[in-house]
N, C-alpha and C positions, 0 to 999 in steps of 0.2 A: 509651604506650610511650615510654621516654627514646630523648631523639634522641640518634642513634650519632654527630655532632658533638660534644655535651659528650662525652661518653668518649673521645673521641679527644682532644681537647685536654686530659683526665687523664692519655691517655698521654704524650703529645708532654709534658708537664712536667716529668713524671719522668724525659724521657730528657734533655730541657733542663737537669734541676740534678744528673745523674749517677746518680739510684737507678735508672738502667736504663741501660747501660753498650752501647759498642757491642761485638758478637757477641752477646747477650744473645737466650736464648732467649724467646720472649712463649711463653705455653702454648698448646694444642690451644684451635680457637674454640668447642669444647662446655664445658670448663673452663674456660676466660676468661666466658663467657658466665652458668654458674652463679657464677663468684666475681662476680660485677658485678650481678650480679639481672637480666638483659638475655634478649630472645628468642636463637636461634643466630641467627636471621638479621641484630638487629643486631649482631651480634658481627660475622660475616662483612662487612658494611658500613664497623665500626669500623676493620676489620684493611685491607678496601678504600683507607679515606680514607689512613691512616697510611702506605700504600703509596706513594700517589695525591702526599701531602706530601712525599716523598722519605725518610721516618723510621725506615720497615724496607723489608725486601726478604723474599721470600717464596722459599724452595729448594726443588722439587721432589723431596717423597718427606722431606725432613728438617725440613721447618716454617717458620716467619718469626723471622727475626732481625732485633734493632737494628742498624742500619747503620751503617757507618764514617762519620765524619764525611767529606764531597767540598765542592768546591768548588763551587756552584752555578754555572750558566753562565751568568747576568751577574754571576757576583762571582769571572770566573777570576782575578782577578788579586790574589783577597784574601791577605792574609800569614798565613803558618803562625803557629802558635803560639811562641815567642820561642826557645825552648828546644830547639825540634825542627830531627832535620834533614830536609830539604826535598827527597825523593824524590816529592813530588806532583805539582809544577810545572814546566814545562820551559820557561825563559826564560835560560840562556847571557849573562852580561854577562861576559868575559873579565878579569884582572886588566888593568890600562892602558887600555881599552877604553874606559870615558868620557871620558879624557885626549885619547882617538885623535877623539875625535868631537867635543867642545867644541873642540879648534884646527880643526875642520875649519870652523865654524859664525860663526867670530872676522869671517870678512865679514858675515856678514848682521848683525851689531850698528852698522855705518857707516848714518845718518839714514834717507838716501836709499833704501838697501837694505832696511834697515828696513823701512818706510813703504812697500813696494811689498808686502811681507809682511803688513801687516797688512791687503789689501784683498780683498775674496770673486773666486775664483778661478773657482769652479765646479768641476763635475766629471771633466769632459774635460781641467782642467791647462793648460797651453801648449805651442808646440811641443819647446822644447829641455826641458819634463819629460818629455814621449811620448817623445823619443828616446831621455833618460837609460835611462827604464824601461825600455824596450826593450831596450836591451842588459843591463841588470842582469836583466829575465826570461830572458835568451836561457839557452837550455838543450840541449846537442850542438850540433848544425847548424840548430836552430829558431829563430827570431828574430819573436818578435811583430810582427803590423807595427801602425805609430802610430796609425795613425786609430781602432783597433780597442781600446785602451788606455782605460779609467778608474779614478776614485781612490776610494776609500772613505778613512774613520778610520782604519780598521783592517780586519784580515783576516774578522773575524767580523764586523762591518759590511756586508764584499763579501759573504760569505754570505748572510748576511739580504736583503741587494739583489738576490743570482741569485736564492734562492730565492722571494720576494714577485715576482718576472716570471714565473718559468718555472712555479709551482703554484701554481694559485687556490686560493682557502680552501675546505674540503671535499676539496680533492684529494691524491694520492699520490706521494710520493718514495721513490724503491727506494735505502738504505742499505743498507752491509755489517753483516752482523747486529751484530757490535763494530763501534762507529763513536764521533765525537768527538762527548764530552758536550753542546757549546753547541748541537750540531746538533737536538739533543734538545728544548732548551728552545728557541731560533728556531722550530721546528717547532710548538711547543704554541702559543706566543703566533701565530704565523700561520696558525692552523687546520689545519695540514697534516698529513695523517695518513704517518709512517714506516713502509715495509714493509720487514721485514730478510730481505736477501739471502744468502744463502748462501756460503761461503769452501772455500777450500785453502791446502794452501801457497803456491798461485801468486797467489793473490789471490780475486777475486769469479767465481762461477761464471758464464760466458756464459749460458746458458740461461736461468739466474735473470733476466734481463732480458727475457726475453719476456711478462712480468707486471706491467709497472709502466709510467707512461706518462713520467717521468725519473726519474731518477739522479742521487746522489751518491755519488761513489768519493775514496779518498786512495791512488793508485798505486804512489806512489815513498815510501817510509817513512812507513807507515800509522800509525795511530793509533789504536788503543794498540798493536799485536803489531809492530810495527816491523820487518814486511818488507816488499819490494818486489815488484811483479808482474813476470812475464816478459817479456818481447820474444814470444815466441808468445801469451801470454793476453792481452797489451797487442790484438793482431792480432786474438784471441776476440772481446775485449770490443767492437772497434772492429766487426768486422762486423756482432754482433749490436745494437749501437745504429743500425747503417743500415737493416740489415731490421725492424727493429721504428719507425723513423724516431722514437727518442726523444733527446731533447736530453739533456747530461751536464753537470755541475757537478765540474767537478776543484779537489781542493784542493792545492795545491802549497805548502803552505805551507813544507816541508822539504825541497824541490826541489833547495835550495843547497847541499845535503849530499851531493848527487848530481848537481852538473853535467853531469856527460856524456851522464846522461838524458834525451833529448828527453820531454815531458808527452807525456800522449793527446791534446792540443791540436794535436800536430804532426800528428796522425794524422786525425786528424777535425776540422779547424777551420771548419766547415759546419756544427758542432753542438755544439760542445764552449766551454762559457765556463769561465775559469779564472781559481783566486782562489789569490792570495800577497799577504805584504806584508812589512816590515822589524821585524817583532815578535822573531821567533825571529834573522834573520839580523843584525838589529842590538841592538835594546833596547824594548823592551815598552812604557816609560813616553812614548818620540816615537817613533812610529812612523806608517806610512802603509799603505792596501792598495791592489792592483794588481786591477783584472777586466779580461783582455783577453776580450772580445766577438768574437759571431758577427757578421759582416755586417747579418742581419736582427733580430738582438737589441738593437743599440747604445744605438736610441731608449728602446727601453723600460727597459735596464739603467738609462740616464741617469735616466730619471724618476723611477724608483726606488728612485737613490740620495735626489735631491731631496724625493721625498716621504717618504721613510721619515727624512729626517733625519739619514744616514748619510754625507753628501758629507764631503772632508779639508776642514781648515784651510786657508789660505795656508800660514803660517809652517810646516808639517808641509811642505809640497806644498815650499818654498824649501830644507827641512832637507834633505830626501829628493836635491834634484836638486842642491846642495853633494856632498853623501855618494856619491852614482851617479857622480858627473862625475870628483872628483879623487881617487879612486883608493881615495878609507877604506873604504868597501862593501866591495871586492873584498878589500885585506888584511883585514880584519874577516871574512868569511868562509871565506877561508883556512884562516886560527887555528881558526879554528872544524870546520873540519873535521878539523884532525892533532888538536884536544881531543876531538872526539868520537870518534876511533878510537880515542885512548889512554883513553876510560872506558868505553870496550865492550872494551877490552882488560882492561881492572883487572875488569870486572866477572865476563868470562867464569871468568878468576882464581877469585876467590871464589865464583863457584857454579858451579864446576866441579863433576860427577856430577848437578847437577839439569838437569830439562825444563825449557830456556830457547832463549827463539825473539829473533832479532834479525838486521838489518842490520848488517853493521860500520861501517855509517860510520852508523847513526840516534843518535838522543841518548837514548834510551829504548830498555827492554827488556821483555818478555813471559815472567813464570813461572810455571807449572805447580807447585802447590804438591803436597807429597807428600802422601798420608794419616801421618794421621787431620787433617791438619788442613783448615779448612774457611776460604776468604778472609777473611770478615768478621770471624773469631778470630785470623786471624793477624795483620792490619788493628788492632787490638786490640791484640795484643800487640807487635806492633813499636812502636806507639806508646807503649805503658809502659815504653818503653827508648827514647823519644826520637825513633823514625823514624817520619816519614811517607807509607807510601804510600797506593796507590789500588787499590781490592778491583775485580773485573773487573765485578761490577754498575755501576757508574758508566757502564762502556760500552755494556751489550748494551739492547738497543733495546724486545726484550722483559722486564719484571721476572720474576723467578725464573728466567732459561734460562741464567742466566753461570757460564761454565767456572768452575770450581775456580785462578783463578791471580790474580794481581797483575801492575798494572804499575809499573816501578821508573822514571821520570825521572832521570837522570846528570846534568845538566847544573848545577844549583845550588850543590851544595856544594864544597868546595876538595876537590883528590885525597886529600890525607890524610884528611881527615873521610868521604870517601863511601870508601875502601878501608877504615877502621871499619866504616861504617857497616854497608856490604856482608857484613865476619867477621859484625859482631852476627846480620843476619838471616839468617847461611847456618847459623851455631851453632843459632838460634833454629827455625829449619826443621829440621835433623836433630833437635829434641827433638818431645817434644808438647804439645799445649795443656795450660796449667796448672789452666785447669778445665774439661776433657774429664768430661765425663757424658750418659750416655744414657739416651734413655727411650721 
């Protein structure tokens, strides 16, 4: 029997130099199997592995498609294609904006300053970082307190940190059924198995937490549908993680976009670790992550920065508390939030009459695409006009269960170019796929 490996790396070749295109349908695995000389069973195998490599996705009731090209989750931060515009990625550098942050930094270039930067910090930071932090996490009336505070690299770093404490290998974390890609990959590589949680409009269903022994949620401008949870299901959620006594993993990473919102951290800080950092609210390439800690978690969170490799730099940990202290942080998220209202404004603009779900103040938005068309074609065709976005398989936890929609990222391209871009795909959506065929 040929091993169902070589035929999958036949496949995965031809979708590597383009003779398989992404939307591309592969055929029924009784058909693939006679054209290959192959049992059905490795057919079924091959179609497995290819799935398994992230190279197609499998639709319930319509077959397996080549997949959109995504960003793998440790290469989020790789660059689109030259030519494309850049509704994938949501990293916001404002015009001025590097200008705002190199004067702020113009001290730490003095020897002495210097040279205090270049020395291992650890994880915990120092006092007047905790404090900085502390005010830059503060969110409503909530205010982290210091002791409770550590730094990761980065935000996905802190992930990787809560989660390596909180679920041993072999064990379960309760995601919302759409949740953020990296969480997907951190999860593989830490043996953790993802069970997807159920949603509404309001967010994650309390109930659904009586099945899982913790939890990751994104409360305050989810990722990818880009709404916020309630003040009542905030209250849902909090009670049902008491009676079920599981510990939660908040991500806050787009918290800044919503100041006034206290985290579920305010609400449950007995149980609740949370992870932000200055990626989104400042700039991606120096940035720093934040986990305010439980009480009885601190020690292990620490460890676990340390052993996983994950602890900040100095010179981040010196950037960060420059940026917190004289005032750039705060204008710098400001701007950022009158930009993000004004491209949830331009967008609603341009697809007005479609099913589109959003925050007005998020950076990203969530579309219901119409019939006949299907993501992964339209994924596809936007990209043979230059855009790029992201088909809703990239999110959903299960392969084959992802809603029929996309998500569109606002924050990269200049207004002019994403109010283009917007017309092309809202034109592109009232037609239909150019190569629409059934079988």
């Amino acid at each position: 029997m040929r091993d169902y490996r070589v035929v999958a790396d036949r496949i995965a070749a031809e979708i590597a130099v383009g003779r398989l295109r992404p939307g591309d349908r592969l055929p029924p695995q009784r058909q693939f199997a006679r054209r290959h000389g192959i049992a059905g069973s490795t057919a079924a195998r091959v179609y497995g592995e290819l799935v398994r490599r992230g190279l197609v996705v499998g639709e319930v009731g319509r077959g397996t498609f080549v997949r959109a090209a995504e960003p793998a989750p440790g290469l989020a931060l790789s660059e689109p294609a030259a030519a494309q515009v850049d509704l994938e990625l949501n990293f916001p550098v404002l015009p001025g904006q590097p200008e705002q942050l190199a004067a702020a930094l113009a001290g730490l270039t003095r020897p002495d300053v210097f040279a205090a930067a270049l020395r291992p910090l650890g994880v915990t930071g120092d006092p007047d970082l905790r404090a900085a932090a502390a005010i830059g996490l503060r969110r409503g009336d909530w205010t982290p307190e210091h002791s409770r505070i550590l730094f990761s690299g980065n935000g996905r770093q802190g992930l990787a940190a809560a989660i390596s404490a909180l679920v041993p290998t072999g064990g379960r974390l309760g995601v919302e059924a759409l949740t953020y890609p990296v969480i997907k990959g951190i999860a593989a590589r830490l043996g953790v198995t993802l069970v997807p949680l159920p949603m509404d409009e309001h967010g994650v269903l309390p109930a659904a937490l009586d099945t899982v022994p913790a939890v990751y949620l994104q409360p305050t401008l989810h990722n990818p549908l880009g709404v916020t949870m309630s003040e009542q299901r905030r209250v849902e959620v909090v009670e049902a993680l008491r009676r079920n006594d599981i510990p939660l993993i908040e991500d806050g990473v787009y918290g800044f976009l919503r100041p006034e919102l206290p985290p579920l951290a305010a609400l449950a800080p007995e149980r609740t670790v949370l992870v932000d950092s200055l990626s989104k609210r400042l700039a991606p390439g120096l940035t720093l992550g934040f986990i305010v800690s439980t009480p009885k978690l601190t020690d292990g969170l620490a460890a676990a920065l340390r052993s996983g490799a994950w602890a900040a730099p100095a010179f981040a940990m010196a950037a960060a508390r420059h940026w917190l202290t004289d005032g750039t942080a705060t204008a710098i998220e400001s701007a950022k939030r009158l930009d993000a209202g004004a491209r949830q404004t331009l967008a609603a603009q341009h697809l007005a009459g479609f099913t589109r779900r959003a925050d007005p103040a998020a950076y990203h938005c969530w579309w219901e695409l119409p019939a006949p068309w299907r993501a992964e074609t339209f994924v596809a065709a936007a990209a043979r006009r230059g855009i790029a976005v992201t088909p809703a398989a990239a999110f959903a936890v299960v392969p084959g269960h992802a809603p029929n929609a996309v998500r569109l990222a606002l924050s990269a391209p200049p207004m002019g170019t994403l109010a283009a871009a917007l017309r092309v795909l809202a034109e592109l959506a009232r037609g239909v796929p150019e190569d629409t065929t059934m079988d």
